[in-house]
TORMAR-167805 format. One record per residue (C-alpha): residue in one letter; chain; x, y, z. Coordinates in steps of 0.001 Angstrom, whole numbers, plus 500000, padded with zeros to 6 digits. Example, Ala and Ser with C-alpha at 12.3 -4.5 7.8 and 13.67 -1.06 7.14 Angstrom:
REM residues 2
+------+------+--------+--------+--------+
| code | unit |      x |      y |      z |
+------+------+--------+--------+--------+
|    A |    A | 512300 | 495500 | 507800 |
|    S |    A | 513670 | 498940 | 507140 |
+------+------+--------+--------+--------+
REM end
This chain:
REM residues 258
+------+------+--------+--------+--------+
| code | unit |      x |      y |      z |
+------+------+--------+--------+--------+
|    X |    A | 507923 | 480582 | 496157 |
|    X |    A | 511294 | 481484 | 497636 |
|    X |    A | 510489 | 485552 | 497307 |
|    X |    A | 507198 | 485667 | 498849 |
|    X |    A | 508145 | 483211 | 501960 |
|    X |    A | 511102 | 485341 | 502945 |
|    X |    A | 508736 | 488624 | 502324 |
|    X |    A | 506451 | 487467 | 504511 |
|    X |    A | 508990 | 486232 | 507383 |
|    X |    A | 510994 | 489721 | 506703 |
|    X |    A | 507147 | 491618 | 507555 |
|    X |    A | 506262 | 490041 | 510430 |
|    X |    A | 509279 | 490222 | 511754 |
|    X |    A | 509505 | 494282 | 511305 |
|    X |    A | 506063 | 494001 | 512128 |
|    X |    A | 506043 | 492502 | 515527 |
|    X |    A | 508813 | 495397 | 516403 |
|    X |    A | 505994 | 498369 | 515574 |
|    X |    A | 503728 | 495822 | 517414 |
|    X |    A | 505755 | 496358 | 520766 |
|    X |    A | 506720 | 500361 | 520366 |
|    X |    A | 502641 | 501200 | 519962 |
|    X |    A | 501131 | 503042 | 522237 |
|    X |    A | 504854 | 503356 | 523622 |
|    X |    A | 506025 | 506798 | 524066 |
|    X |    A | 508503 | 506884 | 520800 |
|    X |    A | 510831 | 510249 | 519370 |
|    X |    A | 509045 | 511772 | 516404 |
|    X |    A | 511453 | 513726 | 513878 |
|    X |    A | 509933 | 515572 | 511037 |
|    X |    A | 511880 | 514357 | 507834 |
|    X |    A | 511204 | 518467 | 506069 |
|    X |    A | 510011 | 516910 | 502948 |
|    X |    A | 506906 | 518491 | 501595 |
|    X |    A | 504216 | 517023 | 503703 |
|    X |    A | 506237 | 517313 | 506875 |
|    X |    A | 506091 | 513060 | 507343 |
|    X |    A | 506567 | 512168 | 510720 |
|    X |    A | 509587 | 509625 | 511638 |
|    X |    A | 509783 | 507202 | 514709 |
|    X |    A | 512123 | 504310 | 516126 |
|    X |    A | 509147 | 502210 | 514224 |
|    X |    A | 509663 | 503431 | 510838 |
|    X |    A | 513671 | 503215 | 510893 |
|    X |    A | 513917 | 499640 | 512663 |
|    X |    A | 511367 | 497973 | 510674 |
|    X |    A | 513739 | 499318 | 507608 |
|    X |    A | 516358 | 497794 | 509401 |
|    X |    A | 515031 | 494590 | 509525 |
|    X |    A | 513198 | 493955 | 506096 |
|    X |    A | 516786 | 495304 | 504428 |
|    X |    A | 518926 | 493041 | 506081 |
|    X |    A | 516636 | 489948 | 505466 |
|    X |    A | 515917 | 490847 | 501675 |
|    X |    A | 519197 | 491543 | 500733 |
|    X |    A | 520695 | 488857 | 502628 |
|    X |    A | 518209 | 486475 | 500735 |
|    X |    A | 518626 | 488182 | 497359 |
|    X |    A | 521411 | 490409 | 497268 |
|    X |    A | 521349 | 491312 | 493180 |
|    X |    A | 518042 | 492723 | 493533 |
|    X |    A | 517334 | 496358 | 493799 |
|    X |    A | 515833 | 498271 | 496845 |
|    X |    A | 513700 | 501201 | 497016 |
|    X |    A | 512438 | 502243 | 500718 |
|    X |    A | 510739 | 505283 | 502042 |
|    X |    A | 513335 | 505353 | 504453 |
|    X |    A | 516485 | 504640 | 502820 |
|    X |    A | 518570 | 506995 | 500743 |
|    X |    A | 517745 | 506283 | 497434 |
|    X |    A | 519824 | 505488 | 494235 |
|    X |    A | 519877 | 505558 | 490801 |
|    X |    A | 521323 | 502039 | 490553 |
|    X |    A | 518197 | 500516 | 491059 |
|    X |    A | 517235 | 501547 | 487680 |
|    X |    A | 519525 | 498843 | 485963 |
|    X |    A | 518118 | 496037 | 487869 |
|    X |    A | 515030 | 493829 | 486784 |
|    X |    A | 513711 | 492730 | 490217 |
|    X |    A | 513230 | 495535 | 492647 |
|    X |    A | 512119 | 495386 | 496211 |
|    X |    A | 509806 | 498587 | 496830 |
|    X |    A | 509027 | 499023 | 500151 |
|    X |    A | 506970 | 501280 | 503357 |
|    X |    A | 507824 | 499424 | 506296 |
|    X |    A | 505179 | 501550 | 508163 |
|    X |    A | 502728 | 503410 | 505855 |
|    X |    A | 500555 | 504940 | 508327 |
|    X |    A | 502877 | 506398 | 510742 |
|    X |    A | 499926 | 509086 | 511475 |
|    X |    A | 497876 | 506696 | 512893 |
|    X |    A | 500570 | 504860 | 514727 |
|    X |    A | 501020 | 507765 | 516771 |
|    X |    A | 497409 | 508489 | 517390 |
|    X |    A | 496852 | 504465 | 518460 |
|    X |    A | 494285 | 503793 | 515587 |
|    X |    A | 495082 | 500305 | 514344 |
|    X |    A | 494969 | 501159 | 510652 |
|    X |    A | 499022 | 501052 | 509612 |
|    X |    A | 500636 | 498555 | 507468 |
|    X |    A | 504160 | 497183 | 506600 |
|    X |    A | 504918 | 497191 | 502885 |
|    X |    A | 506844 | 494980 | 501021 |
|    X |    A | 506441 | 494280 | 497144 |
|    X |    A | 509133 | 492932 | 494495 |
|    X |    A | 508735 | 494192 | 491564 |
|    X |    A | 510432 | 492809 | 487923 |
|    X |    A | 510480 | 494963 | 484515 |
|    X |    A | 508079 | 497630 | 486694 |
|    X |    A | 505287 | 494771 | 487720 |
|    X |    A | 504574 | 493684 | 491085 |
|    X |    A | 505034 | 489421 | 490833 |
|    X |    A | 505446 | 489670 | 495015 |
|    X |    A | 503197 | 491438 | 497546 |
|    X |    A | 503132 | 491383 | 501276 |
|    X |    A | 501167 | 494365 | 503287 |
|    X |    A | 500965 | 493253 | 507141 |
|    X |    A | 499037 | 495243 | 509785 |
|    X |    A | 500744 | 493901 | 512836 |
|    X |    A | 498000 | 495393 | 515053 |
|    X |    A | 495476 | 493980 | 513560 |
|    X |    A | 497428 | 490941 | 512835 |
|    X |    A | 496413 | 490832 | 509027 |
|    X |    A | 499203 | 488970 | 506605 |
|    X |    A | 497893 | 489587 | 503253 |
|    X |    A | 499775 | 488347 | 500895 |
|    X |    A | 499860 | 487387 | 496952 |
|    X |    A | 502211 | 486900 | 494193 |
|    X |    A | 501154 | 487998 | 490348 |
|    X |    A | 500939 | 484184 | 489044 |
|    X |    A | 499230 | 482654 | 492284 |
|    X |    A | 496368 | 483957 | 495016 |
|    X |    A | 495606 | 486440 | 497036 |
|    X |    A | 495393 | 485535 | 500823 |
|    X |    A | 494758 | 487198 | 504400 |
|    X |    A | 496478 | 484921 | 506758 |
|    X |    A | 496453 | 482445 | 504680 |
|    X |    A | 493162 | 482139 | 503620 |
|    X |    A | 492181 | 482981 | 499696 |
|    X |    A | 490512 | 486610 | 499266 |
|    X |    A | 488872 | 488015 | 495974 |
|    X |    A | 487092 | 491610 | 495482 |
|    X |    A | 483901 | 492274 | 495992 |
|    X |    A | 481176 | 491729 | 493235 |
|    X |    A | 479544 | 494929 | 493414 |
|    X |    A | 478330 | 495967 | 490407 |
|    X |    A | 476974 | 499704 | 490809 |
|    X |    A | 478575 | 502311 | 492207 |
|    X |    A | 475589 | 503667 | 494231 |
|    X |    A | 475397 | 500380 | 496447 |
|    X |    A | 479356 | 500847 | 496528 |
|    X |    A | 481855 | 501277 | 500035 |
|    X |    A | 484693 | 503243 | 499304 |
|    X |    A | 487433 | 503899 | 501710 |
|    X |    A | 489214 | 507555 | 502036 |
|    X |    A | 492356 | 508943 | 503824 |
|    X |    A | 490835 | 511229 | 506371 |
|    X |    A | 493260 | 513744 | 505901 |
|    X |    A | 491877 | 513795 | 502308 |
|    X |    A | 488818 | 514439 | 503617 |
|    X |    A | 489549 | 517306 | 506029 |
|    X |    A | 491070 | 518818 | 503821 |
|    X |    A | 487651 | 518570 | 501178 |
|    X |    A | 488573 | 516158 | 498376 |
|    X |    A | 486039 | 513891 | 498880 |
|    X |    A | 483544 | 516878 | 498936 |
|    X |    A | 482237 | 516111 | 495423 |
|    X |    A | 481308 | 512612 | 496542 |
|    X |    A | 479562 | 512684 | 499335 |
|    X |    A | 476064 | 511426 | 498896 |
|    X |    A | 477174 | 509412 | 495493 |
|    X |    A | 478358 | 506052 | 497754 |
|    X |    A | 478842 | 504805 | 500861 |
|    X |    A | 482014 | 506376 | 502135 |
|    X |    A | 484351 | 505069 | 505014 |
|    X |    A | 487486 | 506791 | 506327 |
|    X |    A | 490393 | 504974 | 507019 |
|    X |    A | 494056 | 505191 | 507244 |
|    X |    A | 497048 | 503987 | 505503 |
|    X |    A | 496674 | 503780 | 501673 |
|    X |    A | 498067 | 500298 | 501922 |
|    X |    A | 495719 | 498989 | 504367 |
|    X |    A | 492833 | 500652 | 502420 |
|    X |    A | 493740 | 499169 | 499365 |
|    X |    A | 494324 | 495449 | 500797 |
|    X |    A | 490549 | 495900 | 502355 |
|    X |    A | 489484 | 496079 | 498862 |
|    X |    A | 491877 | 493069 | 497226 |
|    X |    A | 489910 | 491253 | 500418 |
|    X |    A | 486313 | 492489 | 499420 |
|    X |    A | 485740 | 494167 | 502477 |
|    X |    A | 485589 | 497519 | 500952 |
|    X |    A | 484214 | 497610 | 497132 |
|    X |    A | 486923 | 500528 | 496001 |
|    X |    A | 489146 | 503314 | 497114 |
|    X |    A | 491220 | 506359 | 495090 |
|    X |    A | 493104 | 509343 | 495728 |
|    X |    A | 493471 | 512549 | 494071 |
|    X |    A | 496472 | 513152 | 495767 |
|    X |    A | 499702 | 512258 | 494431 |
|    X |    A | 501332 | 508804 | 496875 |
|    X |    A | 505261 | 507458 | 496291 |
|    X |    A | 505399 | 503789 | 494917 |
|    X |    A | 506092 | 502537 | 498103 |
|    X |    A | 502768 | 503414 | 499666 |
|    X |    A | 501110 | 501562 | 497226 |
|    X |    A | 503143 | 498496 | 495174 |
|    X |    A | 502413 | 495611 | 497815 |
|    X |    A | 498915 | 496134 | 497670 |
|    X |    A | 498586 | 497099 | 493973 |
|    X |    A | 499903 | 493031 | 493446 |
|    X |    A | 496890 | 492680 | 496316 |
|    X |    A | 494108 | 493872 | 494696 |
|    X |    A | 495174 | 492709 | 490772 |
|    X |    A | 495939 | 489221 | 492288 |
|    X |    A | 491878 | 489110 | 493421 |
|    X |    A | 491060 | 489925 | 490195 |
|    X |    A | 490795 | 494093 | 491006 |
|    X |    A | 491842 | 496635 | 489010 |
|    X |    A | 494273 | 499211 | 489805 |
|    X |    A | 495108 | 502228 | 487612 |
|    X |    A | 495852 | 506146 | 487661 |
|    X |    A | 493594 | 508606 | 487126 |
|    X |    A | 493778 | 508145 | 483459 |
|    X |    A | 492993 | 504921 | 483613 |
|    X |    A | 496745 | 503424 | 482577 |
|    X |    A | 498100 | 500342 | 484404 |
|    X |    A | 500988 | 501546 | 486872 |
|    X |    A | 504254 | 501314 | 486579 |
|    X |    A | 506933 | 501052 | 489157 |
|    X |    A | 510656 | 501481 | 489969 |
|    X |    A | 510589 | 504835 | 488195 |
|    X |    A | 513208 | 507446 | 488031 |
|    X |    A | 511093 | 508951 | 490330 |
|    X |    A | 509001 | 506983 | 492326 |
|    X |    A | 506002 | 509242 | 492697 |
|    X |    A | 502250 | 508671 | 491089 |
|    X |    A | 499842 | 511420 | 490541 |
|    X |    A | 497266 | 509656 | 491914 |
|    X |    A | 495227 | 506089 | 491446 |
|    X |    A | 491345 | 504606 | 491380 |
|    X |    A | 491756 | 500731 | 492823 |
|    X |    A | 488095 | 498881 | 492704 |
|    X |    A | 486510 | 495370 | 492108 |
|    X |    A | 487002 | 495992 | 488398 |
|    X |    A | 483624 | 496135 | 487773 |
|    X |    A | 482909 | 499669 | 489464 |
|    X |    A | 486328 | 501001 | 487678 |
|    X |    A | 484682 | 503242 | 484728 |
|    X |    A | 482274 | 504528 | 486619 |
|    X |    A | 484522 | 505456 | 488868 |
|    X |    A | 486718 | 507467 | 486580 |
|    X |    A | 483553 | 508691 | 484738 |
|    X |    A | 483009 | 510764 | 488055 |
|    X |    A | 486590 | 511675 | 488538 |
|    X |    A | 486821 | 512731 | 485094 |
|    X |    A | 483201 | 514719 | 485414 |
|    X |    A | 484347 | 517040 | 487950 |
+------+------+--------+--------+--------+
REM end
């Protein structure tokens, strides 16, 4: 498939330029938005690179990027690009290997192309919505965990600093880890049995990994339990549960219990 090869040439190419700057000293700018996001020379050239090559390669097609300035045009296209080119700029700057370039196309507001690379790590997993699921190549599926007491879940340790994985502790095995993305490809590959947040994540954090998971046969929804939906007006979700499918109403039963 034409979309998914150039995807995955586009991320490790943007990826092998984060690969060289880490553990570089890099500028940090703080973009003001709410959470204060850090920016670096990683975040903007990996944009630089995954633009050119997608729109060079498919130049109808809408774009949405965390670090692009966004437009309302996108909203008339079909096939949108939705993209992080380095979800986990946190950790990039504190040399933990858990980061991951995002790059998903989406058409009607479903993911048919996903591609979320840690270039540290030197993990390609990739999937489109009609095909498999692979990490560097090689066919992954979720876990088969059936109970949520033998379960791993990941969490954002920021999430957990700040105490909203409090209620959980002592329910299932829980493992912090950074970058949504990453978090939620270690589940498509059935390293990890499930993962959610309470806090609310932009599309781009999460649309190459959503194809991931659903690809492996996973099941990603919000808190409600309603499929996602992407290229939005505005590209925010109020949160999502992501799991081997068969741990998914339990683990809403909890969310919803407290």
């Amino acid at each position: 498939m034409k979309e998914l090869d150039i995807a995955v040439r586009a991320v490790r190419e943007a990826g092998g330029v984060i690969r060289s700057l880490y553990g570089t000293p890099v500028s940090v700018v703080e973009k003001g938005d709410r959470a204060s996001s850090p920016l670096t020379e990683a975040d903007t050239r990996a944009n630089e690179i995954l633009h050119r090559r997608v729109s060079a390669a498919f130049p109808e097609d809408g774009w949405l990027s965390e670090e692009s300035v966004d437009s309302t045009e996108r909203l008339a296209r079909r096939r949108v690009w939705i993209v992080d080119p380095l979800d986990g700029t946190r950790e990039f700057l504190q040399k933990i290997p858990e980061l991951a370039v995002c790059l998903a196309l989406v058409e009607d507001g479903t993911p048919i192309v996903g591609v979320t690379y840690n270039p540290i790590t030197d993990e390609l997993f990739a999937a489109t919505r009609a095909g498999a699921a692979t990490r560097n190549g090689e066919r992954i599926s979720v876990s088969s965990t059936p109970s949520l007491s033998d379960a791993v879940l990941l969490a954002s340790r920021s999430e957990n600093e700040r105490g909203e994985w409090d209620h959980f502790h002592g329910r299932f095995r829980i493992e912090l880890t950074g970058s949504v993305a990453f978090k939620l490809a270690l589940v498509a590959a059935g390293r990890a049995d499930a993962t959610f947040t309470l806090t609310p994540k932009s599309e781009w954090d999460v649309c190459s990994s959503v194809c991931l998971i659903e690809s492996a046969g996973g099941r990603v929804t919000d808190l409600s339990g309603a499929p996602l939906r992407f290229n939005n007006p505005k590209p925010a979700l109020g949160g999502l549960v992501a799991s081997n499918g068969k741990l998914h109403e339990q683990i809403l039963g909890v969310l919803a219990s407290i």
